[in-house]
N, C-alpha and C positions, 0 to 999 in steps of 0.2 A: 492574394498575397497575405492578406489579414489573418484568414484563414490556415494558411500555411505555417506562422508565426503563432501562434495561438495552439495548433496543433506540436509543434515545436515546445511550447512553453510547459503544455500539462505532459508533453513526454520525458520534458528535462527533471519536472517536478516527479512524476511518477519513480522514473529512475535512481531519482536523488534521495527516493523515500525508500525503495527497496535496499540499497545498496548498504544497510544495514542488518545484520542479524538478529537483534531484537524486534525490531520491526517486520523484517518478517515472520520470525516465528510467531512475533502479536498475531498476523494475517491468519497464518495455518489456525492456532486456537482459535478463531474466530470462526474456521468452518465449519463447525456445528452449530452456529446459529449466532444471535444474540448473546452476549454476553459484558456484565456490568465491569465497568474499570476495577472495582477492588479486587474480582478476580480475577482479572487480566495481571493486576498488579505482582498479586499474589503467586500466580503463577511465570512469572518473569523473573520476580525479583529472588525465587527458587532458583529457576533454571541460571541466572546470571550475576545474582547478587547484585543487584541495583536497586535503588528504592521507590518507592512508588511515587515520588515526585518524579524521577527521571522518567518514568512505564508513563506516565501522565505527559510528561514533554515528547514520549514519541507517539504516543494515541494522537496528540495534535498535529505533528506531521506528517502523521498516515492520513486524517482528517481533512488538512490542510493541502493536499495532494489529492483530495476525493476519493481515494478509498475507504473509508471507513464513513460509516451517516453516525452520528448520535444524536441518542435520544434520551433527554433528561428524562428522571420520572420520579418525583419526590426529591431526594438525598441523593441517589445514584442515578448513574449516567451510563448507558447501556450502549454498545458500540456492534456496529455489524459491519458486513461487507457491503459494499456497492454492488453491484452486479454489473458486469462490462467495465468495470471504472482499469483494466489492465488494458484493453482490447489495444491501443494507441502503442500499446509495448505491442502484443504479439503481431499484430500488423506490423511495426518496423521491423522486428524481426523478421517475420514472411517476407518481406520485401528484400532484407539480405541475403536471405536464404536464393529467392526469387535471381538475385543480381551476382549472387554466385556460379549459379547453374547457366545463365546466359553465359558469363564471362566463362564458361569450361569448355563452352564447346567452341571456343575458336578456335 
């Protein structure tokens, strides 16, 4: 049951992180690799006109949800993806998917 709730918790969190458009666009730039907060910043506060204290309050909810690792290195602070850290999403999904096509063929 522990397990279940827990599962539950980083799905609520995951979803709660995505459910943003800056946050996810932060993800897509992120899939090229490594990249340091100032230009993340930099390129958000382009695309959305926000500043780079707010691009910095959602690096930490993507963070805080476990998608994103950082990693300090001197001055700057370098942000990647997790790998699998979505999986809990497309799994629920499949499973709706899944509980769709049962439920059609009654």
């Amino acid at each position: 049951m522990d397990a279940d709730l827990d599962r539950a918790a980083r799905l609520d969190a995951t979803l709660a992180a995505l459910a943003d458009p800056v946050r996810r666009r932060l993800l897509e730039l992120l899939e090229v690799g490594p990249t340091s907060a100032g230009d993340l910043a930099a390129s958000a506060a382009s695309l959305y006109g926000i500043s780079h204290t707010r691009v910095s309050q959602h690096l930490k909810v993507l963070a805080t949800a476990g998608l994103v690792d950082v990693a300090p290195d001197g001055t700057h602070r370098w942000y990647s993806l997790v790998d699998g850290a979505a999986d809990d999403v497309a799994d629920w999904l499949a499973s709706l998917r899944l509980s769709r096509a049962r439920g059609a063929g009654r």
